[in-house]
ZAMARGU-4260 file (C-alpha; in steps of 0.2 Angstrom, whole numbers, plus 5000, padded with zeros to 4 digits):
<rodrens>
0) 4990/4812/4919 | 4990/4812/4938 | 5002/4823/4946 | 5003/4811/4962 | 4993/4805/4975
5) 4983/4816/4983 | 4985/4819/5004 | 4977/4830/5014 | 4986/4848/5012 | 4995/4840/4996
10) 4996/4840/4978 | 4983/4838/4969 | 4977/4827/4958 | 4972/4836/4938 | 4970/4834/4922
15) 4975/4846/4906 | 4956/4851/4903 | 4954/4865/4890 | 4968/4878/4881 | 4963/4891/4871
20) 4977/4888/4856 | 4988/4876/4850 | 5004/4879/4855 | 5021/4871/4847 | 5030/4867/4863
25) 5014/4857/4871 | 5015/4842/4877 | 5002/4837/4893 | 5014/4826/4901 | 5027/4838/4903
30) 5015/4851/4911 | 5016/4839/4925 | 5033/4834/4926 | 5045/4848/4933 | 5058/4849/4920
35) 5068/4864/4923 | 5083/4860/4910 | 5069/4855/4895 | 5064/4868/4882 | 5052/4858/4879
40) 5042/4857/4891 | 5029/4868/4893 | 5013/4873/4888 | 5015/4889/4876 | 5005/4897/4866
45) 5007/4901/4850 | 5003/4921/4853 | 5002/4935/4863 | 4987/4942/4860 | 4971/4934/4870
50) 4961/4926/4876 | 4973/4914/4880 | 4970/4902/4893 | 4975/4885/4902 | 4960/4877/4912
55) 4965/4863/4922 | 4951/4850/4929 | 4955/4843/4947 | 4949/4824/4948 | 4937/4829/4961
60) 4933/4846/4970 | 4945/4852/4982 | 4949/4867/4993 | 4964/4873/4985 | 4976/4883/4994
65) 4990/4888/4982 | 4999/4887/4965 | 5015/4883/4961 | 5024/4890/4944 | 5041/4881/4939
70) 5053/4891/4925 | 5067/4887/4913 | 5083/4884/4922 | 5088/4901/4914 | 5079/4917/4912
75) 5067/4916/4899 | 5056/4929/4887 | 5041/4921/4888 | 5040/4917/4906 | 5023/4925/4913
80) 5026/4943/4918 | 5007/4945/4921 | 4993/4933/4925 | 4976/4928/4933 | 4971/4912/4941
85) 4953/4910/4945 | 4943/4895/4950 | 4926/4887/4951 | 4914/4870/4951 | 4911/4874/4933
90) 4920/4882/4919 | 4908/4895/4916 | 4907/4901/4933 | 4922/4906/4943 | 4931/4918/4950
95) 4944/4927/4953 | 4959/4920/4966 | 4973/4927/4960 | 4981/4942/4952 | 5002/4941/4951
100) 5016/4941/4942 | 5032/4928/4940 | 5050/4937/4943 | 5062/4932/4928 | 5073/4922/4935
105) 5076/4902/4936 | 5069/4900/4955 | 5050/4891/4957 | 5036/4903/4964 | 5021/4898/4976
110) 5007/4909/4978 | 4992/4906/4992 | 4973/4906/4980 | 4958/4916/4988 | 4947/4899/4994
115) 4937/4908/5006 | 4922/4919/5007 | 4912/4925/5021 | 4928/4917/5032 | 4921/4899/5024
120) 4930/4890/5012 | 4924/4887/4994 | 4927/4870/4983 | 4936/4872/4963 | 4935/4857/4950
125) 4943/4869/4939 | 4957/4881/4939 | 4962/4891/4923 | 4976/4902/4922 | 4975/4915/4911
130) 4990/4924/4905 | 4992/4945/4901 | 5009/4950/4898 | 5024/4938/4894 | 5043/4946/4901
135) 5048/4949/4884 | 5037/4961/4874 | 5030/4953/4860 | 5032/4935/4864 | 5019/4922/4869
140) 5017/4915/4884 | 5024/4897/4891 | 5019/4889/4907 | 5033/4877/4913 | 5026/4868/4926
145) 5011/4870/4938 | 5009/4862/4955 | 4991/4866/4965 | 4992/4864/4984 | 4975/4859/4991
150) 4964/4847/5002 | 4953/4836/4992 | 4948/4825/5008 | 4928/4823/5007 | 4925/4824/5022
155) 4932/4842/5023 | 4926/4845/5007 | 4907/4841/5009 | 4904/4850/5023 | 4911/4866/5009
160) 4901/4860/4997 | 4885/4859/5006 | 4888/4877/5012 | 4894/4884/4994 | 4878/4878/4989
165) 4865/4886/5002 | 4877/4901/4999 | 4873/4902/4981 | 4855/4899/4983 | 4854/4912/4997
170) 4862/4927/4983 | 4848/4921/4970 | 4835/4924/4982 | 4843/4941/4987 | 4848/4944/4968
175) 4826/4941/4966 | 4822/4952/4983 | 4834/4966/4978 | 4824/4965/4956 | 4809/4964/4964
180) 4810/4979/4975 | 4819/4992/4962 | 4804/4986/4949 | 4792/4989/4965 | 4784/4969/4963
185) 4779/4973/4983 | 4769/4958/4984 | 4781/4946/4974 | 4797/4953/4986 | 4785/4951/5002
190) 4780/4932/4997 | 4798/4928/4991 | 4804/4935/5011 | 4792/4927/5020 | 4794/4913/5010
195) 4812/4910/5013 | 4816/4921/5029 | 4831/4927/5019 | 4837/4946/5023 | 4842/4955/5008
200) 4850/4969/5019 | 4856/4974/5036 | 4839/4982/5043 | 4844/5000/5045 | 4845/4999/5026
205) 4827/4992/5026 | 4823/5004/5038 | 4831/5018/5026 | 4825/5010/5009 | 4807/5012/5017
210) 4808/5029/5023 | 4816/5035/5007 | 4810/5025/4992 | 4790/5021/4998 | 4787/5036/5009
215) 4799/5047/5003 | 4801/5054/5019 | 4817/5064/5015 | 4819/5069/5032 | 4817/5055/5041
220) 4831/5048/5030 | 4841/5062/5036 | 4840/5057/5053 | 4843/5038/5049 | 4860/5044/5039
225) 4865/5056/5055 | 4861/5039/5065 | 4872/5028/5054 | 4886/5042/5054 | 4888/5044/5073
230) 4888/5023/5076 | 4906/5023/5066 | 4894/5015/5049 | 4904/5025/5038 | 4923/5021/5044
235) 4924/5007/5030 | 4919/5018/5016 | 4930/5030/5022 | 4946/5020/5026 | 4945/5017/5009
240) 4945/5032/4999 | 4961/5038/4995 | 4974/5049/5004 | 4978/5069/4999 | 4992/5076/5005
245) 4997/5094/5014 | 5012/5099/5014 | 5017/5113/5027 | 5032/5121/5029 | 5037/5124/5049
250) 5043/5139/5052 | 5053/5136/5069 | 5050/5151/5084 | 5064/5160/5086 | 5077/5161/5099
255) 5089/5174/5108 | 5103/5163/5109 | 5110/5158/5091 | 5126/5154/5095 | 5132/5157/5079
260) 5116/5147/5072 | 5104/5158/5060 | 5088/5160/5072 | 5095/5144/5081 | 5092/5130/5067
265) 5101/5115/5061 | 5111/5123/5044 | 5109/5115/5027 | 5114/5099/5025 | 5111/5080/5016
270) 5116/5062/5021 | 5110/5068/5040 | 5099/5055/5051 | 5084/5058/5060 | 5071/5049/5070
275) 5057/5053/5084 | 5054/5053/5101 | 5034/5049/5098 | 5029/5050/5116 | 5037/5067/5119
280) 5036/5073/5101 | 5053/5076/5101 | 5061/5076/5085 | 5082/5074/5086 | 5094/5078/5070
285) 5112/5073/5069 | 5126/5076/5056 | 5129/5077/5038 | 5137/5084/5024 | 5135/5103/5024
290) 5144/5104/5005 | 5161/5103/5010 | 5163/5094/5028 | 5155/5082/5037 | 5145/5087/5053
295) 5143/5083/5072 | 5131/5094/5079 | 5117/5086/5089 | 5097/5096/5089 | 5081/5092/5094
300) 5066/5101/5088 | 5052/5102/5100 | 5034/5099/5090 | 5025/5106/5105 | 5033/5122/5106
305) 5039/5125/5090 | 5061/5126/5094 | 5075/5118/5089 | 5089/5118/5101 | 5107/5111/5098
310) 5111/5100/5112 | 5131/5100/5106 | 5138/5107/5093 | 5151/5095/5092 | 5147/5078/5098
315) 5166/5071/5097 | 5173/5085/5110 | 5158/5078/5122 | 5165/5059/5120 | 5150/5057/5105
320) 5157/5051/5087 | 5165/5059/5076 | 5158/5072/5061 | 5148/5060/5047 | 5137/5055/5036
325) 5129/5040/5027 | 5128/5035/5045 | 5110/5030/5053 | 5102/5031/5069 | 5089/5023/5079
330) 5079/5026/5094 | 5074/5018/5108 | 5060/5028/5115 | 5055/5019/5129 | 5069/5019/5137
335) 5075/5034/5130 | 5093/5032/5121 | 5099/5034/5105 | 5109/5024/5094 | 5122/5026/5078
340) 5132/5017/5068 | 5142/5019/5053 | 5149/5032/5041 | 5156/5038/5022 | 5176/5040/5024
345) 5185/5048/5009 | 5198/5036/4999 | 5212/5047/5007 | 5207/5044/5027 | 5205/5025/5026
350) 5217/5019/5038 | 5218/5006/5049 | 5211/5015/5063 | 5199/5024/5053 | 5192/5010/5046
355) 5184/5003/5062 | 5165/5004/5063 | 5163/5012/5081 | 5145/5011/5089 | 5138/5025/5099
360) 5123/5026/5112 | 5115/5044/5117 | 5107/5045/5132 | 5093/5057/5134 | 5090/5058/5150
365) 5107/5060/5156 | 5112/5069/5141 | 5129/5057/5137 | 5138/5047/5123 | 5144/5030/5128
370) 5154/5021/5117 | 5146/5005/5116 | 5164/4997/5107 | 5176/5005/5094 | 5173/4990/5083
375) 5156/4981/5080 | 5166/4968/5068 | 5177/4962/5083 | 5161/4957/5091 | 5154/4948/5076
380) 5145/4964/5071 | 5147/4970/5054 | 5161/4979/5047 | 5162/4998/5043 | 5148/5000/5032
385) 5138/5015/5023 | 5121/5017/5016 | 5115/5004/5029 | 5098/5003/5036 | 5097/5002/5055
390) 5077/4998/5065 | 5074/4994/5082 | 5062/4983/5089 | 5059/4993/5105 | 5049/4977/5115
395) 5062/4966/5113 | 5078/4980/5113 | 5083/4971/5099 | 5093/4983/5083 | 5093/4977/5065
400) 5105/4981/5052 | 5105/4976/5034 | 5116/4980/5018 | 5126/4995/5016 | 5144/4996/5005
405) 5159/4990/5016 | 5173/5004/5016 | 5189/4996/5013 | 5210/5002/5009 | 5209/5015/4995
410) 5224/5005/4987 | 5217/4997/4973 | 5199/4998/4976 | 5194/5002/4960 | 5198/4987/4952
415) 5190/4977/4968 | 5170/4970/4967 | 5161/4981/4981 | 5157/4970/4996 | 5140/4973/5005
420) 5136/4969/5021 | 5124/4957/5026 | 5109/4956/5040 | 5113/4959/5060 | 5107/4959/5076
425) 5112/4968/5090 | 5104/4964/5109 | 5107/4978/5117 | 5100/4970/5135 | 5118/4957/5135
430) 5128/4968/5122 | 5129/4955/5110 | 5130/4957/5091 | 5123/4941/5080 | 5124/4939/5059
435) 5107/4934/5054 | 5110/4933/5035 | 5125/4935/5023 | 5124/4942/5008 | 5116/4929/4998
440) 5102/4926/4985 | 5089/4927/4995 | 5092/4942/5004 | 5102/4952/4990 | 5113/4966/5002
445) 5111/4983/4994 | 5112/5002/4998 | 5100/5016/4995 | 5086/5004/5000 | 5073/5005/5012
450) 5071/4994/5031 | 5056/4995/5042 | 5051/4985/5057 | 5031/4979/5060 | 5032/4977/5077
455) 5014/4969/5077 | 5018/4958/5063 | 5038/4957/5070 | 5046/4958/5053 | 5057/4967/5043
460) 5051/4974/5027 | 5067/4979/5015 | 5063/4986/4996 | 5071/4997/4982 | 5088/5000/4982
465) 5105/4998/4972 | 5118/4985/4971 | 5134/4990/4960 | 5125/4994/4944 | 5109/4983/4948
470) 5094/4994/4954 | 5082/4980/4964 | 5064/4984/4963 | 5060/4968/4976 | 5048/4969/4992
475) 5054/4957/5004 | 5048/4952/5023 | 5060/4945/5036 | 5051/4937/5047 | 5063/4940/5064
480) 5058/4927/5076 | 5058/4913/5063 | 5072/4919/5053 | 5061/4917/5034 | 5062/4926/5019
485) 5045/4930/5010 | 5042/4942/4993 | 5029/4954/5001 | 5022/4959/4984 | 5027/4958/4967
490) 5013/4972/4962 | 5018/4984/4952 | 5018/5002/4961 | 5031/5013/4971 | 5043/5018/4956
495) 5055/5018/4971 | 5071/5024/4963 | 5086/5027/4974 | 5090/5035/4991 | 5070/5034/4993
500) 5062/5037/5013 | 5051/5025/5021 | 5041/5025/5035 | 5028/5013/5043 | 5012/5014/5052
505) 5009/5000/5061 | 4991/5005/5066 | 4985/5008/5049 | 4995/4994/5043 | 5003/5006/5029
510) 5020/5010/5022 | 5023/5027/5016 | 5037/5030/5004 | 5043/5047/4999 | 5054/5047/4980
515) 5072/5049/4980 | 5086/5050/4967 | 5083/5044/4950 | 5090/5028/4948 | 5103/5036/4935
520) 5113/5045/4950 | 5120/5057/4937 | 5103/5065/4931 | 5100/5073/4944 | 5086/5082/4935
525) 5076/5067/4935 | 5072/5068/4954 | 5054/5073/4954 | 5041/5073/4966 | 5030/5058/4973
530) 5023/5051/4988 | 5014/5031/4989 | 5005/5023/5003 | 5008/5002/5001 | 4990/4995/5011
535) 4999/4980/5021 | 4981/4970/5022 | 4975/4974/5004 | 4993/4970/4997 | 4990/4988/4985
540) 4999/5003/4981 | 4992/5020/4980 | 5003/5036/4973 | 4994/5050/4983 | 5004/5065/4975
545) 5014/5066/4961 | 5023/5083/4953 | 5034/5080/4939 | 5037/5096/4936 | 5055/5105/4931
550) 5067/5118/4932 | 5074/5131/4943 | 5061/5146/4940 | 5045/5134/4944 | 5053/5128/4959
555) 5058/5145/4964 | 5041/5150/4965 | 5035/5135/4973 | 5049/5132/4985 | 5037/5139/5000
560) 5020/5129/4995 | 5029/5111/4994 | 5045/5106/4996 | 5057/5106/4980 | 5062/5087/4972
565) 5078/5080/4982 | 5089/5066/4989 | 5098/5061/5005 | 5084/5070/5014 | 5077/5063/5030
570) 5058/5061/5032 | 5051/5053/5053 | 5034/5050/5055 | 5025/5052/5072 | 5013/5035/5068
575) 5001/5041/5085 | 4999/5060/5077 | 5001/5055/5061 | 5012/5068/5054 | 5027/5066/5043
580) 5043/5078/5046 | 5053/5080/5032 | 5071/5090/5034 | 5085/5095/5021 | 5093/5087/5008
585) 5100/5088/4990 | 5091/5097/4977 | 5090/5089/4960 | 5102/5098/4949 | 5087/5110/4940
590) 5076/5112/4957 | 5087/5127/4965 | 5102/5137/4964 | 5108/5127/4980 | 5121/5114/4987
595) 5110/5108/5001 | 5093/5114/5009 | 5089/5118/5025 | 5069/5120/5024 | 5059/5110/5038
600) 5038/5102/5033 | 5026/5094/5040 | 5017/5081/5028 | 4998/5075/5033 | 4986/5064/5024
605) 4969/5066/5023 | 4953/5056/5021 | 4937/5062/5020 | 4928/5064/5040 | 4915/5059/5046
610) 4907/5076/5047 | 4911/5078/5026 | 4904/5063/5023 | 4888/5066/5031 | 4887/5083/5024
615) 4889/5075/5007 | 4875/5062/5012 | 4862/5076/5016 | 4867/5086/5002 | 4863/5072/4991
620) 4846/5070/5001 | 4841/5088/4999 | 4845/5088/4979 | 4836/5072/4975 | 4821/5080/4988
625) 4822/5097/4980 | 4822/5088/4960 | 4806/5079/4965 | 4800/5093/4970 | 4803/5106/4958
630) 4793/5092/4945 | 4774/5097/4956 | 4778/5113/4965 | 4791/5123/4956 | 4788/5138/4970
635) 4791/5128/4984 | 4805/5121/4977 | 4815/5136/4974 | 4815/5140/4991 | 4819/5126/4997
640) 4834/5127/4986 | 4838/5145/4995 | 4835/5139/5012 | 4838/5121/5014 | 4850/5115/5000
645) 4861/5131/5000 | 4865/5126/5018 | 4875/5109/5015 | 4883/5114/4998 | 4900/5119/4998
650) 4901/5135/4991 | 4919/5134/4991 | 4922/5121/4980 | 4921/5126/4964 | 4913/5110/4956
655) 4900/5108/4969 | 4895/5128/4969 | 4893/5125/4951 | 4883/5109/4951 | 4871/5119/4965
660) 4869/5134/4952 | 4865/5122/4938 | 4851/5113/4949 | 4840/5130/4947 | 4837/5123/4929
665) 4825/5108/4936 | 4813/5124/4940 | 4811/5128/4921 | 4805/5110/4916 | 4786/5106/4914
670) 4780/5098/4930 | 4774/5080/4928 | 4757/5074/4932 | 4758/5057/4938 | 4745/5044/4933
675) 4731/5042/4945 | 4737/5023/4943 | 4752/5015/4945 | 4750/4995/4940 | 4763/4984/4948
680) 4780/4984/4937 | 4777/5003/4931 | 4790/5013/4939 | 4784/5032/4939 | 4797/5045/4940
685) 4801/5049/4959 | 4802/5030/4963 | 4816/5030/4950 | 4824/5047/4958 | 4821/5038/4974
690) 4830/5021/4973 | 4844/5028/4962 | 4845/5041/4978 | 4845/5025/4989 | 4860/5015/4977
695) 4870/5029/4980 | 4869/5031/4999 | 4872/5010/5000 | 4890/5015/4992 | 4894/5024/5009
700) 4892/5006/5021 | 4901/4991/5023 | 4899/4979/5010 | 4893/4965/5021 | 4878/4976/5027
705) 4872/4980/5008 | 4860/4970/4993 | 4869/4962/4981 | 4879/4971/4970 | 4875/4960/4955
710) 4859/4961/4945 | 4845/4947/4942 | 4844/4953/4922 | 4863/4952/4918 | 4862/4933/4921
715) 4851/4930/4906 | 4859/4926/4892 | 4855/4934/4875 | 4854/4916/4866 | 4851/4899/4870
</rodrens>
C-alpha cells in the first residue's frame, strides 16, 4: 500500500492505519491512487456526525511538510468543507498542524503542516485527518485522495528525533517544577532543579514568583511589574488583544474663499477616488458622481492644518481628464505624482473616440496634467475598463491593474457576455505597459473587489468581489516578481460583500477592510456596518466593529457619532500615523434621506497601552494584597482600600468602579487564623490568593518566557 518511493522532500511512503467507520465507498488502494474521474474512489464515511477520522501511519518517522487533497473531477457534496490534520509519533499523542478547508471545485489542494516547534523540526509516524463539515449540509464526508510531502531521510530525521525527545523530557520536568511549586513541595522543586538544571521560567518570573507568592512582598512585585513594563515585556500580550475602533468625524477649518464651495469642501458625491500623500499628510480627492453628473474637480485636504483646498475645479479645461467616475487613482509619493485611469461611460456616449482608455499623471510639485497616452490598449495596456483596481509599487515605480468591466458599443450589449479585463503592469521609468495575466481560472478578473500591494512581501493581495452574477469570496496572492498565484487563506471571515474598501499596513502586517454594498445590489437596505483586521502572520480574521442596525430615524440620530452604512465611498489609511480617512459615498436606501454624502472621518484603532496595562497589573496587585489583608486586619484594610487601591481603579468604567465597591464586602467576613503549622502539601489560604495572583500576571508576558501552560494532574488517566 506504498504510495511510491520515498526521496528526500518527496512523497511519502503510508499505510491506511485506523478509520473510525466503515464507509461504502472504501477501498485502501484507491486512497492512494489519484483517480479523479472514479466515484469510487475514496474513503467515505458513512455519516456526518463524529468523531470521524482517517489516521494514516507513515512506514517510518518523517518530517512532514504538506498535504495534498485530490477531488472528484466535478464539484461534489461531500468534499471536505472543513477539517483538521494533526500528527504525532503515536496515535495518542499528537497535535494539531492544520486547520483548513477544501474549495468545491475539481482542482487538487496542497497545504504546508505545522513540523516545527521552538524553530526545530518535529518527526510524525502518524497523520489523521479529521473531518467537521462536508460542502453539502447533511452529507458525510469523502476523502478522494491524499498525498503527504515530507523527508523521511534518517539522517535528517534522527538528529529530530533525538531533539523531540530531550524536548519532551525537558516539559515533564517543567510540568513537575511548576506542580510542585503551586503545591508548595519547596524541597522536592529544589532537588528536581538542581538535579536537572532545567529552568522552569525566564528569571524575572522567578524573581517575581518569589517576591509575590513566598514573601508576599506586594510592593516589591509592583516594582518588578513597572520594571517588566518599561523593557517593552508587555508588547506581545498586547499586540494581541483585539482592536476597538473610534470614529471621529473632521470638521474641516473654514475658509474665506469658497468659491462657490460651501465653507470650501468637496460636495457630495460616490464612485470618487482618493489616496495619501503619507509623508506630507496630504490627503487628494478627485471626481465622482454628484447624483446627476460626473465630476472633475481636484482637492487636497491638509491633515495638519485642518483645510481642504480645490486645486481645479475642472481638471479637463487645465489639460487634466475629463468629468468621471469608477475611475481609480494611485500615488507615487516619493516622487510625488499622481496617477488615473479609467472611467463609467453611459450606453448613449460610447463612441469610438469615447471609448479610448486615456491615462493621466498629476504632478504635485509643478501642479500639471500630462497625458501619458490617449489609449493604454494601443500600448498593450488594457482596454477602457471600470471598477478596476490600480497599486503602485512606489520602489520599483511600477503600477498594477487588475479586473474591471470593459466598456464596449452600446449596440447589442445586452445580449453580449461582459468582458473583464485582466492583470497589467505599467513602468512608469520607460513608459511601457505589460499584460501579466488574462482573465483566466487562476486569477478570476472581477469588479467591486479589492487589490493591495505588500511592498515588504512584494505581492498583490486581491479578494471579494463580483463577476457577472458570481459574487467571489477568494483570497488570492500574486507574487510580482515571480509571477505565482497562491490562496492567501481559505478562513472563514471578512463577509466582504461588494464595493468593499481595503487598506494595508505593511508594518503591522494587517489588512483592514471596511463593508460595502450587499451582494444583492438592489437591497440596498442590507448595507450595514462592519469593520475587519486580516493578521497577515497569523493567517486570522478579526471583525472589530459591527452595527447592524436599520432605518432612517436611527441613523439620523447617529449620523454625527459614526458614519451611516454606505457604498462607493473611499476610505486611505496613513499606515506611519495610523489613521483611517473615510469620505463620502452612497447611503443604503433606509440609512438617510439622501443621494450622496458629503461627511468626512477619521477611523483609529486601539489596543490597550502600555501605561493601561500596567495600571491594570497594579490594580490587580492592590486587590489581591488588600483581600489578604482584610482576612487578619480588617482596619488596615479598609484604608488601604480608600488610599491605595481607589488610586489605580477606574472610576470611570462602570464594571470596574462596581467591582471596587463590591471588594468592601471582604471587610465583613470573619478573619482566618492560620495554623501555627503548615506541613508540606497543605496550601493555606494566602499562598493560594498569591499563586492564582501570580497565574494571572504570567498571562501578560510572552509565552516563551512563562511555566508550562499544561498541568502534571491532567495527564493521569482516570482508568488503566
Amino acid at each position: 500500500m506504498a504510495l511510491m518511493t520515498t526521496s528526500s522532500r518527496d512523497k511519502l511512503q503510508y499505510s491506511i492505519y485506523k478509520y473510525s467507520s466503515y464507509s461504502y465507498n472504501y477501498s485502501p488502494e484507491n486512497i492512494l491512487v489519484n483517480n479523479p474521474g472514479d466515484q469510487l474512489s475514496r474513503w467515505s464515511s458513512d455519516s456526518n456526525n463524529p468523531p470521524q477520522y482517517l489516521i494514516l501511519k507513515l512506514h517510518r518517522p518523517a518530517i512532514v511538510d504538506s498535504i495534498t487533497f485530490g477531488k472528484y473531477e466535478n464539484i461534489h457534496v461531500c468534499n471536505l468543507k472543513k477539517f483538521k490534520v494533526f500528527g504525532g509519533l503515536t496515535e495518542e499523542h499528537m497535535i494539531e498542524l492544520l486547520d483548513s478547508g477544501l474549495k468545491n471545485d475539481h482542482i487538487p489542494e496542497t497545504f504546508a503542516l505545522r513540523n516545527e516547534i521552538d524553530g526545530n523540526n518535529f518527526p510524525c509516524r502518524f497523520v489523521k485527518i479529521v473531518p467537521l463539515q462536508a460542502w453539502g449540509p447533511s452529507f458525510n464526508f469523502s476523502i478522494w485522495y491524499v498525498e503527504l510531502h515530507g523527508d523521511d531521510d534518517w539522517n535528517i530525521v534522527k538528529p529530530c528525533m533525538n531533539w523531540y525527545n530531550t524536548y519532551r523530557e525537558r516539559e515533564a520536568i517543567r510540568l513537575c517544577l511548576k506542580h510542585f511549586r503551586q503545591r508548595h513541595y519547596i524541597e522536592a522543586f529544589e532537588a528536581l532543579k538542581k538535579k536537572t538544571k532545567v529552568s522552569l521560567e525566564h528569571p524575572v518570573l522567578t524573581e517575581l514568583h518569589d517576591l509575590l507568592v513566598i514573601n508576599g512582598d506586594f510592593e516589591g512585585c509592583e516594582k518588578v511589574v513597572s520594571r517588566v513594563c518599561e523593557e517593552g515585556l508587555f508588547d506581545q500580550y498586547i499586540s494581541q488583544q483585539d482592536y476597538r475602533p473610534k470614529w471621529t468625524p473632521i470638521e474641516p477649518v473654514s475658509s474665506n474663499n469658497t468659491d462657490g464651495y460651501a465653507d470650501n469642501r468637496p460636495g457630495m458625491r460616490g464612485g470618487h477616488q482618493m489616496c495619501i500623500d503619507v509623508y506630507t499628510e496630504t490627503i487628494y480627492l478627485f471626481g465622482g458622481w454628484d447624483g446627476n453628473h460626473d465630476l472633475a474637480d481636484l482637492w487636497t485636504y491638509q491633515v495638519t492644518s485642518r483645510e481642504w483646498t480645490c486645486i481645479s475645479k475642472n481638471t479637463e479645461e487645465e489639460g487634466g481628464p475629463s468629468a468621471r467616475s469608477c475611475h481609480k487613482v494611485c500615488l507615487d509619493y516619493n516622487h510625488k505624482q499622481m496617477f488615473t485611469l479609467g472611467r463609467y461611460l453611459d450606453p448613449s456616449m460610447r463612441t469610438p473616440d469615447m471609448l479610448k482608455s486615456d491615462f493621466y499623471m498629476y504632478d504635485i510639485k509643478s501642479g500639471q496634467w500630462t497625458l501619458i497616452t490617449e489609449d493604454t490598449c494601443a500600448m498593450g495596456g488594457p482596454q477602457l475598463i471600470f471598477d478596476h483596481q490600480m497599486a503602485m509599487d512606489v520602489e520599483q515605480q511600477t503600477i498594477y491593474v487588475f479586473g474591471g468591466r470593459v466598456l464596449s458599443r452600446s449596440e447589442g450589449e445586452r445580449s453580449q457576455e461582459p468582458l473583464f479585463s485582466g492583470l497589467y503592469s505599467f513602468h512608469v521609468p520607460t513608459n511601457t505597459w505589460t499584460q501579466l495575466r488574462c482573465d483566466c481560472p487562476e486569477l478570476k478578473s472581477r469588479i467591486g473587489h479589492s487589490m493591495l500591494f505588500h511592498p515588504k512581501k512584494r505581492i498583490l493581495y486581491i479578494f471579494a468581489g463580483q463577476r457577472s452574477k458570481e459574487y467571489l469570496s477568494d483570497f488570492l496572492g500574486y507574487h510580482v516578481d515571480t509571477g505565482t498565484v497562491m490562496m492567501v487563506s481559505d478562513k472563514e471571515g471578512c463577509q466582504a460583500g461588494f464595493t468593499q474598501r481595503a487598506t494595508l499596513d505593511p508594518d503591522l502586517n494587517e489588512i483592514h477592510v471596511l463593508s460595502g454594498l450587499s451582494r444583492d445590489k438592489d437591497k440596498r437596505d442590507n448595507v450595514k456596518n462592519s469593520f475587519w483586521v486580516y493578521d497577515i502572520n497569523k493567517d486570522k480574521w478579526a471583525c472589530i466593529y459591527k452595527n447592524e442596525n436599520t432605518g432612517q430615524q436611527y441613523w439620523v440620530k447617529m449620523q454625527h457619532i459614526e458614519p451611516v452604512p454606505r457604498f462607493a465611498h473611499q476610505l486611505v489609511y496613513d499606515h506611519i500615523k495610523k489613521v483611517h480617512y473615510l469620505f463620502g459615498g452612497n447611503p443604503g436606501k433606509d440609512s438617510l434621506p439622501k443621494m450622496r454624502l458629503d461627511d468626512f472621518w477619521s477611523l483609529q484603532l486601539y489596543r490597550p497601552s502600555p501605561d493601561f496595562l500596567l495600571r491594570k497589573c497594579h490594580y490587580l496587585i492592590r486587590k489581591y494584597h488588600f483581600i489578604e489583608m482584610a482576612s487578619t486586619d480588617q482596619h488596615a484594610a479598609m484604608k488601604y482600600l480608600q488610599n491605595d487601591v481607589a488610586k489605580v481603579v477606574d472610576h470611570g468604567n462602570d464594571k470596574e468602579a462596581q467591582e471596587f465597591q463590591q471588594l468592601t464586602t471582604y471587610l465583613f467576613k470573619d478573619p482566618i487564623k492560620e495554623d501555627s503549622e503548615t506541613h508540606e502539601g497543605e496550601t493555606p489560604e494566602h499562598f493560594g490568593h498569591r499563586t492564582e495572583l501570580f497565574d494571572k500576571l504570567v498571562t501578560f508576558f510572552p509565552e516563551n518566557m512563562t511555566q508550562p501552560k499544561g498541568n502534571l494532574v491532567d495527564l493521569i488517566p482516570l482508568d488503566d
